[in-house]
Backbone as JSON, one array per atom type, in Angstrom:
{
  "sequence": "XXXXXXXXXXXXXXXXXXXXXXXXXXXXXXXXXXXXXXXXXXXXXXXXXXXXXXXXXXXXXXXXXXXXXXXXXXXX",
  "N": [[-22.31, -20.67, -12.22], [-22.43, -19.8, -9.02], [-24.39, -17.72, -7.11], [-22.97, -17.16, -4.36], [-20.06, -17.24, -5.11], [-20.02, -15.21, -6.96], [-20.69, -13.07, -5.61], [-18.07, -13.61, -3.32], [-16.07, -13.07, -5.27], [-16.54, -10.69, -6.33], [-16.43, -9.36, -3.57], [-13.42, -10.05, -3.29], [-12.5, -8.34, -5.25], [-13.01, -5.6, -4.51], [-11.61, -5.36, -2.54], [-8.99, -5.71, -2.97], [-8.67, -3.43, -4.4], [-8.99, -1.11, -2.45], [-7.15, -1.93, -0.63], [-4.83, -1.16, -2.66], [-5.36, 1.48, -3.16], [-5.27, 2.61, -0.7], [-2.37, 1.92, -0.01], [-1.19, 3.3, -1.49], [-2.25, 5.97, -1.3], [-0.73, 6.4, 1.49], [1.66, 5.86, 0.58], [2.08, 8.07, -1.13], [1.81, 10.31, 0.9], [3.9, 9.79, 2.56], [5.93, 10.04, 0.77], [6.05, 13.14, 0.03], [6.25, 14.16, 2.47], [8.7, 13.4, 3.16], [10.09, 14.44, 0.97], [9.33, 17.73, 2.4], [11.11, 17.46, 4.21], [13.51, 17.13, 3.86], [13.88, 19.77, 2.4], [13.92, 21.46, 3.81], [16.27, 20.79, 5.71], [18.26, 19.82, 3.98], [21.36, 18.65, 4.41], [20.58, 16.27, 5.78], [19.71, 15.19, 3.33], [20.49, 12.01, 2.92], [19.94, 10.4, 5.32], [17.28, 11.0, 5.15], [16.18, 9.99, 2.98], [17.19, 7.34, 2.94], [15.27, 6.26, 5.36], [12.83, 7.04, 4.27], [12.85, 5.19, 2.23], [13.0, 2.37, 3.12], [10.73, 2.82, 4.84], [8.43, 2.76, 2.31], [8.99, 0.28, 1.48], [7.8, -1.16, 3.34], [4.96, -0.37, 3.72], [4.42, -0.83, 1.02], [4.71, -3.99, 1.24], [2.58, -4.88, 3.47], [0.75, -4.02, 1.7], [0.28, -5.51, -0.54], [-0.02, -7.94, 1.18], [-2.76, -7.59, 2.16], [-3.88, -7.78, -0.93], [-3.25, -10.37, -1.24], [-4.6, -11.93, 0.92], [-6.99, -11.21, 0.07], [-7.38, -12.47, -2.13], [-7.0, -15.13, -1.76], [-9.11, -15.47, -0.35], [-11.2, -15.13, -2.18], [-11.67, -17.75, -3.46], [-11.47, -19.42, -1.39]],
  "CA": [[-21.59, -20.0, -11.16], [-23.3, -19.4, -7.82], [-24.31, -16.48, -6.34], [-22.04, -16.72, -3.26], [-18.79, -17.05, -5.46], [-19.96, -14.06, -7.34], [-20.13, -12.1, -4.3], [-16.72, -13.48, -3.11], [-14.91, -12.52, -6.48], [-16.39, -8.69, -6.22], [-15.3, -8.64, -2.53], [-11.93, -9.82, -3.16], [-11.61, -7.04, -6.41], [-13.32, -4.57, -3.95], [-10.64, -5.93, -1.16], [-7.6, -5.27, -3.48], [-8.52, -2.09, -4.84], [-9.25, -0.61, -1.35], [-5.73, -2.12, -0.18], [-4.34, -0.53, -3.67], [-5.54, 2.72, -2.96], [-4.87, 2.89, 0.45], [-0.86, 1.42, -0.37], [-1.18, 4.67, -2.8], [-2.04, 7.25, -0.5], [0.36, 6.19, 2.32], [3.2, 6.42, 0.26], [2.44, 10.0, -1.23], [1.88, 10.92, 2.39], [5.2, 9.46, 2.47], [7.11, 10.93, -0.11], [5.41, 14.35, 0.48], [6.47, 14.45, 4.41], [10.23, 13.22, 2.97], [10.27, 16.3, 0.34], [9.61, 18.89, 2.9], [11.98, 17.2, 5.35], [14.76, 17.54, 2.6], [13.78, 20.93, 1.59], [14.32, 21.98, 5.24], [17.31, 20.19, 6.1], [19.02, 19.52, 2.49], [22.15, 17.9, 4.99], [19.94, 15.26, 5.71], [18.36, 13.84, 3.0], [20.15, 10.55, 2.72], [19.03, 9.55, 5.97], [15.63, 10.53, 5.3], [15.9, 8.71, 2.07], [17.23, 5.72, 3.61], [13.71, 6.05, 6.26], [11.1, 6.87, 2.86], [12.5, 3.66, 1.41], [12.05, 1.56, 4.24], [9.26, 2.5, 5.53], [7.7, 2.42, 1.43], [8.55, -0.8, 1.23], [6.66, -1.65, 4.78], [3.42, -0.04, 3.04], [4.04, -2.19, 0.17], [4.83, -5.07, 1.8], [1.1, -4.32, 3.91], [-0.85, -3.78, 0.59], [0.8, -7.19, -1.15], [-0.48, -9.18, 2.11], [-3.8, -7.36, 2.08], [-4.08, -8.27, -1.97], [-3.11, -12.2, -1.44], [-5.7, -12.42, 1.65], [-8.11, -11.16, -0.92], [-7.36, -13.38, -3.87], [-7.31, -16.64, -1.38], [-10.6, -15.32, 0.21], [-12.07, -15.42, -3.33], [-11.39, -18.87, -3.98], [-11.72, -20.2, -0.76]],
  "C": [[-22.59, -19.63, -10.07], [-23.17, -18.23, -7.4], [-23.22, -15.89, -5.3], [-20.59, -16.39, -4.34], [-18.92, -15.78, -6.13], [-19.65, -12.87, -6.81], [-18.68, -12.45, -3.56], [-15.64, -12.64, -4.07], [-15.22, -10.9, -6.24], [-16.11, -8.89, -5.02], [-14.13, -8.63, -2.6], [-11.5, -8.53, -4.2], [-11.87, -5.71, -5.38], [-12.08, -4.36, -2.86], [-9.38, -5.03, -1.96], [-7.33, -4.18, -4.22], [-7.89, -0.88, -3.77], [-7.59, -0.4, -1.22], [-4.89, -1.08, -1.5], [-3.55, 1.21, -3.44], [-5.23, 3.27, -1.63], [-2.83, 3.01, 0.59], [-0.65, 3.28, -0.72], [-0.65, 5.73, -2.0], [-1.3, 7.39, 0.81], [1.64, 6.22, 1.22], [3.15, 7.67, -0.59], [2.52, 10.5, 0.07], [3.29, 10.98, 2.59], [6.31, 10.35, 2.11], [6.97, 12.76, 0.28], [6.32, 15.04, 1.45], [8.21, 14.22, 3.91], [10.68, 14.3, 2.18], [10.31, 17.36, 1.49], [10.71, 18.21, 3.73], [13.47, 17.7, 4.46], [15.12, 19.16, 2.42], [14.15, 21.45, 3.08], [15.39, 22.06, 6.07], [18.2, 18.98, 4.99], [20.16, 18.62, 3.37], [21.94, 16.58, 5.51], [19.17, 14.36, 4.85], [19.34, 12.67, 2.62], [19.68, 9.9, 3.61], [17.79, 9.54, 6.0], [15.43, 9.86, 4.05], [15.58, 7.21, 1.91], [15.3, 5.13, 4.24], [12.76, 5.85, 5.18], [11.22, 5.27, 2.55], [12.18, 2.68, 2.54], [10.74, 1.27, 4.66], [8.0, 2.52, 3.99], [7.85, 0.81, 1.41], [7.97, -1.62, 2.51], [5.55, -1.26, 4.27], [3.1, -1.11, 1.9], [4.19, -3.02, 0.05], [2.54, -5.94, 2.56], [0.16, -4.59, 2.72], [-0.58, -5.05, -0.18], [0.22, -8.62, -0.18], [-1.94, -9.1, 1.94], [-4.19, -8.27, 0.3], [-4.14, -10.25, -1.74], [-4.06, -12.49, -0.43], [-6.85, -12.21, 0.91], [-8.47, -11.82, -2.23], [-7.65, -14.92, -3.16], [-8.84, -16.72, -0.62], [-11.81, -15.11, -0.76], [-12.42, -16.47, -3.84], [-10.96, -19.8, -3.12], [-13.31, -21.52, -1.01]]
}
């Protein structure tokens, strides 16, 4: 195995952790910011439900693209 591919394979695990963890803490931010909104205005939470899920699955849409640019940039 060559050096370079070695260093590709740990950037891409380093790549898709990053993205992981990042995915992570955008959607507690998320959920978080949608709890107090609820707790504030209980008459609203299905539309802010509706918004959390949306916009979670736009984060984890984001961290799924980030992951596959990092798995084909390992094994380029």
């Amino acid at each position: 195995m060559e050096m370079g591919n070695s260093l590709a394979y740990f950037a891409a695990g380093i790549g898709a952790g990053l993205a992981v963890v990042g995915g992570a803490a955008g959607i507690g931010r998320l959920a978080a910011a949608a709890m107090e909104g609820t707790a504030r205005q209980p008459q609203a939470s299905g539309d802010i439900r509706t918004t959390m899920i949306i916009a979670a699955a736009l984060i984890e849409g984001a961290t799924l693209f980030a992951e596959v640019i990092c798995i084909l940039l390992a094994f380029k």
